[in-house]
C-alpha positions in Angstrom: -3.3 6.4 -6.0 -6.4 4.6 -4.7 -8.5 1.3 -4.8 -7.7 -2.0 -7.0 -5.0 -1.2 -9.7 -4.7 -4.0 -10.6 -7.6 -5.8 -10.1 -8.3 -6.3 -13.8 -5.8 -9.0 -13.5 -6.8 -10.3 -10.2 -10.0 -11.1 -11.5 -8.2 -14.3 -13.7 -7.0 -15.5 -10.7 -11.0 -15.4 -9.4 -11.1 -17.9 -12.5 -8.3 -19.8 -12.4 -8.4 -20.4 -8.7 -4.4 -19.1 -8.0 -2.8 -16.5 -5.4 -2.0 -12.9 -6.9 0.0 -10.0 -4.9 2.4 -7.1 -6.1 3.9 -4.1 -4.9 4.0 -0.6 -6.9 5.7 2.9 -6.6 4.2 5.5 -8.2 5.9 9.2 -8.9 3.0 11.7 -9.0 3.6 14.6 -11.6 0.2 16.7 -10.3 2.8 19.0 -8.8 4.3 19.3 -11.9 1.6 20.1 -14.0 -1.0 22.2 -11.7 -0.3 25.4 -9.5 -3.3 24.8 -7.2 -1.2 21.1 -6.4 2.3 22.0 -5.0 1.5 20.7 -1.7 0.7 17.2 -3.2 1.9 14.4 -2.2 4.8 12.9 -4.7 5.2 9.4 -3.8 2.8 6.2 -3.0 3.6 3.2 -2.5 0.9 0.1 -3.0 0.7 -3.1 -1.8 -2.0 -5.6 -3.0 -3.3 -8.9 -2.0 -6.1 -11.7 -3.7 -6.8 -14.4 -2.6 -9.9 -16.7 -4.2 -11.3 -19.5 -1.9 -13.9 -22.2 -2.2 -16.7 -19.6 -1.2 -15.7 -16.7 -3.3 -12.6 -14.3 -2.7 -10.9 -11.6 -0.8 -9.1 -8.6 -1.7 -7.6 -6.0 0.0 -4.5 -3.0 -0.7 -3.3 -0.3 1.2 -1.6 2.7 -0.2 1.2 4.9 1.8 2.0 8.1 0.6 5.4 10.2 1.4 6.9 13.4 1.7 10.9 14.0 1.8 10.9 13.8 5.5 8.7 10.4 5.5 5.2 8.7 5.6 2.2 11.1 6.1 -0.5 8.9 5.5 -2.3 5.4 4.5 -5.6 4.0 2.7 -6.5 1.1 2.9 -9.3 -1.1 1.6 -10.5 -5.0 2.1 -13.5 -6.3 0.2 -15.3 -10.0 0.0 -16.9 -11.3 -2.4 -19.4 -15.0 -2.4 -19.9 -16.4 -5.3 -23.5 -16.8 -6.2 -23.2 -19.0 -9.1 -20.9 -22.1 -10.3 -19.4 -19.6 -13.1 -18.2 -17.4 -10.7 -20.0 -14.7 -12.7 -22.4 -13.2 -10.1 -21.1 -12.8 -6.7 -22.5 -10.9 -3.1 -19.9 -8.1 -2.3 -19.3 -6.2 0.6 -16.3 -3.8 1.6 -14.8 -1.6 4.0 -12.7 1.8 3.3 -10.5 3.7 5.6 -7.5 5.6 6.2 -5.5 8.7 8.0 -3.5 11.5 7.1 -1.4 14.3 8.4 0.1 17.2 7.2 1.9 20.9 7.9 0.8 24.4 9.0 3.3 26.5 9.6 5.3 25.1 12.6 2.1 22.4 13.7 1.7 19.2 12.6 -2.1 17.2 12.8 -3.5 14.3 12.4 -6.6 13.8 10.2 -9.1 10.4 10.1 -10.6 9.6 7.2 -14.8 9.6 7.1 -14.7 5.7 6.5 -17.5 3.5 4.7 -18.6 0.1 4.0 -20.1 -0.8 1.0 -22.7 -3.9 0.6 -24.2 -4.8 -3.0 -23.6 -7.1 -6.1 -21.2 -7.7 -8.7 -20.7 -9.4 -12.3 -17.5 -11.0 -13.1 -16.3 -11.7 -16.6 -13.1 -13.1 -18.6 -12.4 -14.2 -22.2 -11.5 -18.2 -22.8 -7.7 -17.0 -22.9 -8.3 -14.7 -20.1 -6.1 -12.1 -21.7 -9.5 -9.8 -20.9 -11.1 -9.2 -17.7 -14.3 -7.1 -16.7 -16.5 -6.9 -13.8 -19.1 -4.2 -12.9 -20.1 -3.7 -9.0 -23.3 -1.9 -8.0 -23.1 -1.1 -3.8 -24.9 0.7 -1.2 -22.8 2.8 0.5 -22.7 4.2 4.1 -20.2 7.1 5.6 -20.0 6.6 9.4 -19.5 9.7 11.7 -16.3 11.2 11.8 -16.0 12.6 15.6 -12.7 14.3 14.0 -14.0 16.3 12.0 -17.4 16.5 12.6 -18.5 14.9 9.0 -22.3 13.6 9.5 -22.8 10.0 8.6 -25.0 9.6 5.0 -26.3 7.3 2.6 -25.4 6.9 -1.1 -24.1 4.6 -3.4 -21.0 3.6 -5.3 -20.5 2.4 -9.2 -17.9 0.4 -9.9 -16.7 -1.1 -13.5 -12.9 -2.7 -13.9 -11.2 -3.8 -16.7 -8.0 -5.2 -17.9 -6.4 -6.5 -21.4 -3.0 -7.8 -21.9 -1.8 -8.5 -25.6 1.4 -8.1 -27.5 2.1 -11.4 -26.2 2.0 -10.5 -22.6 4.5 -8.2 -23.1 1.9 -5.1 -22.6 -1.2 -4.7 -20.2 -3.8 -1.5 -20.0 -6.2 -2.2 -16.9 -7.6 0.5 -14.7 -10.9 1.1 -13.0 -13.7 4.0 -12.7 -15.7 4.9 -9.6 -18.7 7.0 -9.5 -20.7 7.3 -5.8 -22.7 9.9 -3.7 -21.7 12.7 -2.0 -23.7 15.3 -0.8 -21.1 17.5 0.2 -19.7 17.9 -3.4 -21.0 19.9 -6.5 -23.3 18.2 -8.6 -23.5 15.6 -5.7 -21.4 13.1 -7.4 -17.7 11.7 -7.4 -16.2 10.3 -10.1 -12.7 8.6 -10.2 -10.8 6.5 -12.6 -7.0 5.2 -12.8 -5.5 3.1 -15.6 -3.1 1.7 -16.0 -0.8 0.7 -18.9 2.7 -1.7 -18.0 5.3 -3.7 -19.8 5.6 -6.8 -18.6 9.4 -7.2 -18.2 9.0 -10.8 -17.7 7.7 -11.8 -20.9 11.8 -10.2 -22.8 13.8 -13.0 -23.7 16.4 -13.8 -20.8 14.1 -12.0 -18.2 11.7 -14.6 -17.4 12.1 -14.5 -13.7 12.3 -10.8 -13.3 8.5 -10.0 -12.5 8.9 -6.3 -12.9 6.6 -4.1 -15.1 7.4 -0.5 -15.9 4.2 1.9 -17.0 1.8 5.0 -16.0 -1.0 5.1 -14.3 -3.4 8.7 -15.0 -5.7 9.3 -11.8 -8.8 10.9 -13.7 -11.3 13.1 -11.5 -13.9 15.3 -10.2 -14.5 16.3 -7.4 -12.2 14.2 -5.4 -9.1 15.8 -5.5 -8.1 18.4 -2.5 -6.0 21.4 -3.9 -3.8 23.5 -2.1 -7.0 26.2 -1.4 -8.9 23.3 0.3 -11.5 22.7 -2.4 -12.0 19.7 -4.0 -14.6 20.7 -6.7 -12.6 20.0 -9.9 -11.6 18.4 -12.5 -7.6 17.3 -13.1 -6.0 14.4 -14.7 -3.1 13.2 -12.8 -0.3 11.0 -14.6 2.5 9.4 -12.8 5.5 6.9 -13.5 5.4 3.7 -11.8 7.1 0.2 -11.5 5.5 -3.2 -10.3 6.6 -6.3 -8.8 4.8 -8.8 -9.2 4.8 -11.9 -6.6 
């Protein structure tokens, strides 16, 4: 799991000027379904939080992923955005990533930093008149500090960013995800590419379950190059589904 899930439907509240947070668990079945991803992790939890302001808006998530014996690591991202015109459509954006990890050999356990970045650049924000449809597109310069960990050189690149989200069947159903292409010298081909969506039912919208904000769906983690295997390469491609719940606050 990783970055704005759900942000597809945080961008009405960018519109409508209201608060939007939620928690998910996701099952991963990559275990399931490749041999070269037994030791991966299972379960991740997500929490989320936007919040739109007179200047712009903030958002921010960090995921936590388990193993049977407990946590073994956490992402996290926060991003800003200024609004640049009264329409809200064109805003400044600028963003942090980060996280740690551990993990098993044998009989030791360590303890591994993430190579974090910030991300500076512009986006374009976009919703129908119902607002039952969402885009926005995000081009950033991106900069990897130095990892004194690991010994990961700091670099330059860029990231990509497009997210959507549409809800129809009368709420009852929403498909929303996101795809991320940046720079990274260290891979094949030089370049990243992740995606996640999402598709949920909206429990909420049943008859005689108006107050239960719970939606049950998948989300598919799409990419290359990103994913670590258990031969510590991370030069392929794999598509990732899992089986989630959502509540939503």
């Amino acid at each position: 799991m990783r970055r704005f899930s759900t942000l597809a439907i945080l961008l009405v509240a960018a519109f409508v000027g209201v608060k939007a947070q939620n928690v998910q668990l996701h099952y991963d079945l990559g275990h399931n379904l490749y041999n070269d991803l037994s030791s991966r992790t299972t379960v991740t939890s997500t929490v989320e939080m936007f919040k739109p302001d007179t200047w712009g808006s903030t958002f921010m998530f960090t995921d936590i992923d388990y193993k049977s014996d407990g946590a073994i690591g956490a992402y996290w991202e926060i991003s800003r955005e200024f609004n640049l015109t009264k329409n809200k459509r064109w805003a400044a954006h600028v963003e942090y990533n980060g996280g740690v990890g551990s993990g098993k050999t044998q009989n030791n356990y360590y303890g591994n930093r993430y190579q974090h970045a910030v991300l500076l650049g512009g986006a374009w924000n976009w919703a129908s008149k119902d607002f039952s449809k969402t885009f926005s597109v995000q081009l950033m310069y991106k900069y990897y500090f130095k990892n004194g960990h690991t010994g990961a050189r700091p670099f330059s690149g860029f990231q990509l960013t497009e997210v959507w989200g549409t809800t129809f069947a009368h709420g009852l159903c929403t498909f929303d995800g996101f795809c991320d292409l940046w720079y990274d010298p260290n891979v094949n081909g030089k370049l990243i590419l992740l995606s996640e969506p999402q598709f949920w039912v909206n429990l909420n919208t049943l008859k005689g379950m108006k107050n239960v904000n719970l939606s049950l769906g998948s989300e598919v983690e799409i990419s290359n190059n990103f994913v670590w295997n258990d031969r510590g390469e991370h030069n392929r491609f794999y598509a990732i589904p899992t089986i989630a719940a959502k509540w939503t606050f």
